[in-house]
N, C-alpha and C positions, 0 to 999 in steps of 0.2 A: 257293550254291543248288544245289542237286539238279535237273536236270532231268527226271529220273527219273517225279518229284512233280511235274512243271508240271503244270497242265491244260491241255487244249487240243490236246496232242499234235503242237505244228507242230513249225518250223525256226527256232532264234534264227542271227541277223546278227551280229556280230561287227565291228567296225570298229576302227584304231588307226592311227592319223593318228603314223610316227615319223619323226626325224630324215631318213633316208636315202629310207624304203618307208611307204609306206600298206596295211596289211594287213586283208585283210577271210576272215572265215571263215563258214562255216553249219555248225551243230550241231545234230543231231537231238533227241530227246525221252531217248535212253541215253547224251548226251554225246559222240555218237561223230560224228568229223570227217566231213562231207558232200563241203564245198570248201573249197577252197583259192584264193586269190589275192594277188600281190602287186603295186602299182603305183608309179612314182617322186613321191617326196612331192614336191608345187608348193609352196611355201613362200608364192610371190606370191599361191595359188588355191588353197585346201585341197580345196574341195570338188572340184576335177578329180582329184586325187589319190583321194580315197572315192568319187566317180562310176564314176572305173575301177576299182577295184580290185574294189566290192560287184557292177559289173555281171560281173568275172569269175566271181564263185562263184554270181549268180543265174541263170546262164545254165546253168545244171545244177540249177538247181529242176523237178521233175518236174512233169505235171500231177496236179493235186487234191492240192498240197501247197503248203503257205502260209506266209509269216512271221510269227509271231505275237510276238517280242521282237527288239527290235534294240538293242544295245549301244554305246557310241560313249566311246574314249580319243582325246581331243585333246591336245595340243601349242601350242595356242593361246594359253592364256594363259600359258605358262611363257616360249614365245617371245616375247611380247610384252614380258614381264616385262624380261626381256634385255637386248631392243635397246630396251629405254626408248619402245616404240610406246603406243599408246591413247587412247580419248577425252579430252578438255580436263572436267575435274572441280574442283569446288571443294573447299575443307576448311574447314569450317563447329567451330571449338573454342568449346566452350561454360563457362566458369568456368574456361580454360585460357590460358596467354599463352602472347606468341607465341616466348619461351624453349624452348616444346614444342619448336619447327623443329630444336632443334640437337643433337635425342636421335635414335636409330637412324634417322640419315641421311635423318628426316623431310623437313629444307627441299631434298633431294634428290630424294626423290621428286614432293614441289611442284613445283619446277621456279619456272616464270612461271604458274601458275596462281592464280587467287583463293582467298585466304585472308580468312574473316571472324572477327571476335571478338566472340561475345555474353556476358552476362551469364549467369550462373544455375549451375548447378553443384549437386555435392553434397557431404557430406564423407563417413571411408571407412565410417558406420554410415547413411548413403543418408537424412541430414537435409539438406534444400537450405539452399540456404547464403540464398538468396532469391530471391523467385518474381520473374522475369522479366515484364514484361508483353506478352502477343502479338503487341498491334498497333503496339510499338516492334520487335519483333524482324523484323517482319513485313517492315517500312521498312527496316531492314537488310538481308535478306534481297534483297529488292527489287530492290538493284545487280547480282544477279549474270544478271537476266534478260538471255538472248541472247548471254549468252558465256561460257557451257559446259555439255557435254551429261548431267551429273550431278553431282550434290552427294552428299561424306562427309561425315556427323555423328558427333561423335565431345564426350562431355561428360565434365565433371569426375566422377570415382566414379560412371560410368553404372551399372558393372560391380555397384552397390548400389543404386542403384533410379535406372532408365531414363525415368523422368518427362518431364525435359526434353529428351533427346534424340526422343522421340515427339512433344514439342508444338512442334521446330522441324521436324523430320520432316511431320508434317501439313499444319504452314504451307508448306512445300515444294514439298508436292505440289501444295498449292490455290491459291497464287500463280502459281506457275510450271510446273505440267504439267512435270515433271521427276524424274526415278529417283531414288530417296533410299537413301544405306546408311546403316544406322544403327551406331554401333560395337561393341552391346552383342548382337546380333542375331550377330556372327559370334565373339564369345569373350569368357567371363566371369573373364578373367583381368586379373589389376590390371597394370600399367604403360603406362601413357596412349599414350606415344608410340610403340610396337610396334604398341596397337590402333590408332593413328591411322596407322600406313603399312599396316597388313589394310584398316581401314578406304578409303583414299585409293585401292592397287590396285585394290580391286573397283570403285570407281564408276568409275576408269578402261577396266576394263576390260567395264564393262557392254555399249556399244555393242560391242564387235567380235566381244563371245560372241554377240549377240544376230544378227549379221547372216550368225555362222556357222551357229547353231543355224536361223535360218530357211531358207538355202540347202540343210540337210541334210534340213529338214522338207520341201521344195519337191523334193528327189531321192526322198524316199520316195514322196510324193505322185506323180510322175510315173509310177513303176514300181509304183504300185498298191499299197503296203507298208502296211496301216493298221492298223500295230503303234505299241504304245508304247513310248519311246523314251529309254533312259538314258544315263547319264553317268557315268565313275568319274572318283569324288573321291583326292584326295590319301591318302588313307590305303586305298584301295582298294576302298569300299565303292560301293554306286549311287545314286545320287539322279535324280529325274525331270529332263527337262529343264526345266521351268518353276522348278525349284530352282537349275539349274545359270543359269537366266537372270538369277534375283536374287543366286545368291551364286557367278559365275563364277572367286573367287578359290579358292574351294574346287578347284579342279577343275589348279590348281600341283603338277605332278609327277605327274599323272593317268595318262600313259604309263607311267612305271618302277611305278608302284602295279598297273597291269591288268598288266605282265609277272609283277612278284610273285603277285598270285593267279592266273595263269595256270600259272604254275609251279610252284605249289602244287600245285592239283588235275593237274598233268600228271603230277610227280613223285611224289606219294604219301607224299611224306616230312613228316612233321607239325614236325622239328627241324632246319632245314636253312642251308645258306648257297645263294642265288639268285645268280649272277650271270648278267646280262641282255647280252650283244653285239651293235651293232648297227654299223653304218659310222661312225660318229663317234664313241660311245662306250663305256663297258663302267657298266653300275650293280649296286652288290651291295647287298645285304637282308640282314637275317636274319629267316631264318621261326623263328618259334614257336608251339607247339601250333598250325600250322596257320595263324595268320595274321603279317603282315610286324610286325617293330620296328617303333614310332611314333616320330621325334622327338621325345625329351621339350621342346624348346622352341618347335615348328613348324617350315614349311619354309620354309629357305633358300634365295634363288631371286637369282642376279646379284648377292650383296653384302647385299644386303636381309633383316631378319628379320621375318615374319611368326608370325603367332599362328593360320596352317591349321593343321589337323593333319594330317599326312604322313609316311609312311615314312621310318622313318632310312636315310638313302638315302647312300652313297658311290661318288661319279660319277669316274670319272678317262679321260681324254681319251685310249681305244683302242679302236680299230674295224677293222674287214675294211678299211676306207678311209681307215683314218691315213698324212700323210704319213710318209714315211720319211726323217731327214733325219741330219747330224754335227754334234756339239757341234764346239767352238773346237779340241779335239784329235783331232777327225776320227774322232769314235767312233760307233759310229750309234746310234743315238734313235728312238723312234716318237712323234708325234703332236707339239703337243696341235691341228694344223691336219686339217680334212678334205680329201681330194683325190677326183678322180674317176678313177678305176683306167685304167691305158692298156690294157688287156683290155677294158675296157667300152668305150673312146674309140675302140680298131681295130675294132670291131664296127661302132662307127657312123658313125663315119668312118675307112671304110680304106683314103685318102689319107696320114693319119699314118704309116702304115709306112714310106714314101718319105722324109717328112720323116727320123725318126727315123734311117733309112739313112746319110741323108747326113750327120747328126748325128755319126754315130759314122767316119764316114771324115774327119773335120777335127778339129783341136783340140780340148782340152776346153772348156767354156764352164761358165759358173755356170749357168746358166737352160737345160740341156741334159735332155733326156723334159720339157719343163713347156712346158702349152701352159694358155693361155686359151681359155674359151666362156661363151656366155650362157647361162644358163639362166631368169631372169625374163621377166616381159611388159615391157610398153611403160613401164617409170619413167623413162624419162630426161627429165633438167633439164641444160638449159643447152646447149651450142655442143659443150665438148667428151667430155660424155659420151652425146652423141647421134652424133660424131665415133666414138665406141668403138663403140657400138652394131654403126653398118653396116660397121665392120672386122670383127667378129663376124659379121655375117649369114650369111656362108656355109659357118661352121664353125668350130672349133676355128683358133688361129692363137699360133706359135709365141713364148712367154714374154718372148723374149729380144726379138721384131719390136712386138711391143706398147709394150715398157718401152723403150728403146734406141732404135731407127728411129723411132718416131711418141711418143716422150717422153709416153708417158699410164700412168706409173706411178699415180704418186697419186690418177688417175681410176678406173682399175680395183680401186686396194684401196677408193676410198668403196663404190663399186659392189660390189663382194665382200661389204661389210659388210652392204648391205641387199640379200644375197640373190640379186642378178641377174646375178653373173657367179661360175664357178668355175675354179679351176685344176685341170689335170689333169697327173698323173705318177704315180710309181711307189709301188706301196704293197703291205699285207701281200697282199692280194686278187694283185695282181700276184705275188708270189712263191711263192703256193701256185697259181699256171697255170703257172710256170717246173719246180716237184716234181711237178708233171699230178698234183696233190690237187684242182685245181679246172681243170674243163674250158668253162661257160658262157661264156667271151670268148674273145677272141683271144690264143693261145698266143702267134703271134709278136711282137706291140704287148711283151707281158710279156716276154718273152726278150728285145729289144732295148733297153726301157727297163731290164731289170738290165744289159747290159753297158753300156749308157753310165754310170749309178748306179756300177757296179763299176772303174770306170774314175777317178772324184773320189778326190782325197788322202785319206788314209786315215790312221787312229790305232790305239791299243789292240788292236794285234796283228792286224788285217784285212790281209791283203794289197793291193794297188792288183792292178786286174788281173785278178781273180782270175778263174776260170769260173763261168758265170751261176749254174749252179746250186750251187755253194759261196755264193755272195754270196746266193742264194736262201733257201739254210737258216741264212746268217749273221741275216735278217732274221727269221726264224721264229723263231731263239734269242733275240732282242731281245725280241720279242713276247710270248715265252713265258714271260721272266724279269720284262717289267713286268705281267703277267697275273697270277704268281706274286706278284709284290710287293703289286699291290692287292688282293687275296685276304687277304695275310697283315697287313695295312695295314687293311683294314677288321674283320677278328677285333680287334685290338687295339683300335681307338676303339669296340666293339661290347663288348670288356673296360674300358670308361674308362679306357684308359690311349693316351697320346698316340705314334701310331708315328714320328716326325718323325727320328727316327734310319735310317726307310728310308725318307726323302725321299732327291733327287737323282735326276742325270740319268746317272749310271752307275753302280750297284753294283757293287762287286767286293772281292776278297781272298776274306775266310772269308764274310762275309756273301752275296758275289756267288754263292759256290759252294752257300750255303744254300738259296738261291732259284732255283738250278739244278747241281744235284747233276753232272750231265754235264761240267761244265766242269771238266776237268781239275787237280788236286789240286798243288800246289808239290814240288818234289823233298823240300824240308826240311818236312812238314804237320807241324805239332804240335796245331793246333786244330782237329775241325772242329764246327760247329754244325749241324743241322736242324732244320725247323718242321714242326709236326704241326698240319694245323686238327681243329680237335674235333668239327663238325658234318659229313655228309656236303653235299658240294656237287654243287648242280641247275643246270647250264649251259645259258640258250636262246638263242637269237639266232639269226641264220640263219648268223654264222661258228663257233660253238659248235662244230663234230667239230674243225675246225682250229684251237683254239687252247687249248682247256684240258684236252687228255689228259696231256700232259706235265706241264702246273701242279699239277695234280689228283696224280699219282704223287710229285713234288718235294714237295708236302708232307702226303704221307703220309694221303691221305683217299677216300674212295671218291666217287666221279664216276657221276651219271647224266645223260643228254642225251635226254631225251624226245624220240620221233618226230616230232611237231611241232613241236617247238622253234624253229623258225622262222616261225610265225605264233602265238607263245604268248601275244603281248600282244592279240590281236583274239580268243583265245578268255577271257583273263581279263577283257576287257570285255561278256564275260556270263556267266562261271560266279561273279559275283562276291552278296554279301549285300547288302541295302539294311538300313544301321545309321544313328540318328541317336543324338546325344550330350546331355544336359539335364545343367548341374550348378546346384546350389543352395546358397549359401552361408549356413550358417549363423556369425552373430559376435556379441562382446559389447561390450556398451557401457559407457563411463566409467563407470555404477554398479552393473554385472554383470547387467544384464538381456540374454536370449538377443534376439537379433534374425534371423530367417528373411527372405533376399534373393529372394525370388519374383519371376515377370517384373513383374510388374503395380506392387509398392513393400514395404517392408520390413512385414515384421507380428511381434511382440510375444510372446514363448513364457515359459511360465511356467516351466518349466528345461530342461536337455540333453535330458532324453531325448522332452520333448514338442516342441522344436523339433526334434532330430532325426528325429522321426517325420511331422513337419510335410512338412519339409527331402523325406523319402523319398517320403512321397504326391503330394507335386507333382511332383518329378522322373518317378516312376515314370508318372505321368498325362500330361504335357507327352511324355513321350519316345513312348509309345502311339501318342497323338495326331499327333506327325508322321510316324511310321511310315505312319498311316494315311491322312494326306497323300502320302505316297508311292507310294501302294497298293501297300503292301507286305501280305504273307499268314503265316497261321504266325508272329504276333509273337513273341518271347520276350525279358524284360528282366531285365538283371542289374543289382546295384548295385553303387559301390564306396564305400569312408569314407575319407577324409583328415581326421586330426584332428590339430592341431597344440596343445602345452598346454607348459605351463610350471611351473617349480616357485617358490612366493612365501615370504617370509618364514615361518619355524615349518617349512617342508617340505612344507606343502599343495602340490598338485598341481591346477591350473585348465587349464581348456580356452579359448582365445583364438581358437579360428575352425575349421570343421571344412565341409569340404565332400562332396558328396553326390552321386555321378555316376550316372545314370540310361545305361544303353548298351541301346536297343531293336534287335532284329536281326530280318528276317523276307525270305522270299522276294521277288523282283518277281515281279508277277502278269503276266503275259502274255495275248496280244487273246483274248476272246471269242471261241469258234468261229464263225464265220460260217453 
């Protein structure tokens, strides 16, 4: 969208709930940055994380100037996805056995959850197989009252006519007062068991979008915001919240989606390679004509494949806050663990210095810069993680007295996993405040944790020992070569071709020197290789100056790093389009009759080209029509054709099933002048 065109002439909000920070921005009516602010994401408490961050940039709202859109990238359900969190959902197959469970790690995602089998179904030209009667299904149905907080529907070839999954869908609702996903309502794509884990996700994760999106309704409401309020979806686009309420799966990879169109419109380049850095990870894209790659199979989210559609997205485990660690031959590595930087930890607690002190005047230790703290609220269960807790209370406390002295190793990694406790040591963050590239924390936490770090056994040609700031840029070069690698790792699966030859935890020889040209050449070279990436690349994140100038020159490609770049994903949660998708399948049946799969049930064409025109006008009307559920402005719809055909006896040429994609795009309208 153009802001240019809003009407109403306010200020849009900006919100991006990531990993590390919660970034919130305000954009005028020309696109141009207002404020700025960054807050630490609460993983236990989103909403504290967007409370502080919105209240820093609204606190520079002038008077007789208003919000009139607000934008919102969550983390919510990707996280949840993850750690296996969410509401208790049943899985309702209909004309389906329960053989489904054992296809794309379906009876994984069930879990201990209820599972029902009813009758009915369709086959793949959306003739039921036989009508079910209501008031048995009903009875069925029946058992699941009071133990759990949503139902997936999910039918035999819903995906050709949705009949029965609407008439177990109604009884749902009207039995039981209960949320219903239906599985044809989020993708008309055939393979059961794919739609039945989209399906299963969303009802799970109904309640916990709903009580985030209410808490953010209740922050707006407080601060007088009475803007309308969106959400990016997986492939980047917006949808209202009442959309994002029914179909919260949609909204899986929502953050790397608003980086990508942030840095789109930041960078200017319509052909580009995106990579996104944040403290935990790096994600790259590929833009074209202006918007991100899609998954051609949906987003992969924890192992799970779903049928969202989402950014082809390759994520690899580096950030400003990756640990820094040695393989088995003492070579150093980054990632794939987050740490909290000892720059940030001597700020805030600058007792640590002391510690660290005496650290480095005694032997070395395994567990030497690594200290334990809490950072969640009040989860504890049980005797000995409430034991941990009030060792914690009054700050960071040394790795080695945790694990060792008070034997609560295995407490604090459960606790790590859900969130409430982090380790802190030495990381890339720390070695660009050792080269005073980065001054925000404490210079000295960072120079003491590299000479303890530089002082551990050591391999592939590192010195032991060495001076901090040698060991300083020895990290920077690690960083710079795996930043290089996945750069050149995501061109290649972006070429369908598989890069698993620059897998590994240490490159080197002629390939290492590929990926960083600076590393000095063998007396006897006979070979050497280089990479060229083909698209210019758009680096944002807020470590972006420090770590892809050098990646960018290695392989031979021109590098921009937009000014903002460090709040890019809270401005592409509102310079983003509101698109929605309709396809329509047309197929033929056993006796060559066309058959059109509209939502409502199959209807009857008298050839190609009049079920194809069928197939267009309802797509083209369906996609409209939600658009304008979205109050979106300025619609414009394109089509696309898939037609698959075959050649039969004699050399005739037939058409076997063609489908029809309707893709409506149009602004989000923003409030009403007041």
């Amino acid at each position: 969208m153009s802001a240019k065109a809003a009407k109403g002439g306010g200020l849009r909000l900006g919100i991006d709930t990531g990993g590390t920070f919660t970034d919130a921005v305000l954009l005028d009516e020309a696109d141009r940055l207002v404020a700025r602010a960054k807050a630490e994401t609460r993983h236990d408490d989103l909403v504290r994380g967007i409370a502080a961050a919105a209240d820093g940039v609204l606190a520079s709202l002038q008077p007789g100037r208003k919000v009139d859109f607000v934008g919102l990238s969550t983390t919510l359900a990707t996280n949840a996805v993850v750690e296996g969190r969410g509401g208790r959902a049943a899985l309702v197959l209909i004309g389906l056995e329960r053989d489904l469970l054992r296809r794309a790690r379906l009876g994984e995602v069930l879990g201990s959850d209820p599972l029902v089998l009813l009758p009915g179904g369709h086959d793949a030209f959306g003739h039921a197989r036989d009508e079910p009667d209501p008031e048995e299904l009903a009875s069925e149905l029946l058992q699941l009252a009071g133990r759990v907080e949503a139902v997936a529907v999910v039918g035999r070839f819903a995906v050709r006519n949705p009949a029965h999954e609407r008439l177990v869908a109604d009884l749902v609702r009207a039995r039981l007062g209960l949320p219903v996903t239906c599985s044809h309502e989020l993708s008309w794509a055939l393979d059961a068991a794919r739609r039945a884990v989209t399906t299963l996700l969303n009802a799970r994760l109904l309640p916990e979008i709903r009580r985030l999106m209410e808490a953010v309704r209740a922050y707006l409401e407080e601060r007088g915001i009475a803007a309308p309020l969106m959400v990016v979806r997986g492939d980047g686009a917006l949808m209202r919240v009442e959309t994002a309420l029914e179909r919260p799966v949609e909204t899986l990879l929502s953050g790397p989606a608003a980086s990508t169109v942030g840095a789109a419109r930041l960078g200017g380049i319509p052909n580009a390679m995106i990579a996104d850095m944040g403290g935990t990870t790096t994600d790259i894209v590929v833009l074209e004509e202006g918007r991100p790659r899609l998954s051609p199979r949906g987003a992969r989210i924890g192992g799970f494949e779903t049928m969202v559609r989402a950014v082809d997205l390759e994520t690899v485990a580096l950030g400003g806050d990756s640990e820094i660690r040695r393989d088995a031959a003492g070579r150093l590595l980054v990632g794939p663990a987050r740490r909290v930087p000892l720059a940030v930890l001597g700020v805030r607690h600058p007792r640590i210095l002391a510690v660290l002190e005496r650290q480095l005047t005694a032997p070395p230790r395994e567990f030497d810069a690594l200290f334990g703290l809490r950072v969640g609220g009040d989860g504890a269960e049980g005797r000995e993680e409430r034991r941990l807790f009030e060792l914690l209370a009054e700050g960071p406390v040394e790795l080695a007295e945790i694990f060792d002295r008070h034997a609560l190793r295995s407490c604090f990694e459960r606790l790590a996993q859900r969130g409430l406790v982090r380790v802190s040591g030495f990381t890339p963050c720390d070695a660009a405040h050792v080269l005073g590239r980065q001054r925000t924390g404490s210079v000295e936490a960072a120079r003491l944790g590299a000479a303890l770090e530089a002082r551990r056994p050591t391999g592939g040609g590192v010195p032991a020992g060495q001076p901090v700031e040698l060991f300083a840029r020895r990290v920077f070069e690690v960083c710079e070569q795996a930043t290089a690698r996945a750069l050149a790792g995501a061109a290649l699966r972006g070429m369908g071709e598989e890069p698993g030859w620059l897998d590994g935890g240490a490159v080197a020889g002629a390939l290492g020197r590929a990926l960083n040209p600076a590393i000095p050449p063998p007396a006897r070279n006979l070979l050497e290789l280089r990479f060229r990436l083909m698209r210019p690349l758009v680096a944002v994140g807020a470590p972006a100056p420090l770590f892809f100038p050098r990646p960018a020159v290695y392989l031979d490609t021109a590098l921009s790093i937009p000014e903002a770049h460090a709040v890019c994903n809270a401005i592409g949660a509102v310079v983003g389009e509101v698109a929605r998708r309709v396809t329509i399948v047309v197929s033929r049946d056993p006796e060559g009759a066309f058959l059109v799969h509209t939502a409502e049930a199959p209807h009857p064409a008298d050839s190609l080209q009049a079920a194809l025109a069928m197939a267009e006008a309802e797509a083209r009307e369906r996609a409209r029509a939600l658009l304008r559920e979205e109050g979106a402005g300025d619609v414009a719809v394109t089509l696309e054709r898939e037609i698959d055909r075959a050649t039969v006896a004699g050399g005739e040429e037939i058409v076997l099933e063609a489908r029809i994609t309707a893709i409506a795009r149009g602004r989000p309208s923003p409030a009403a002048p007041a």
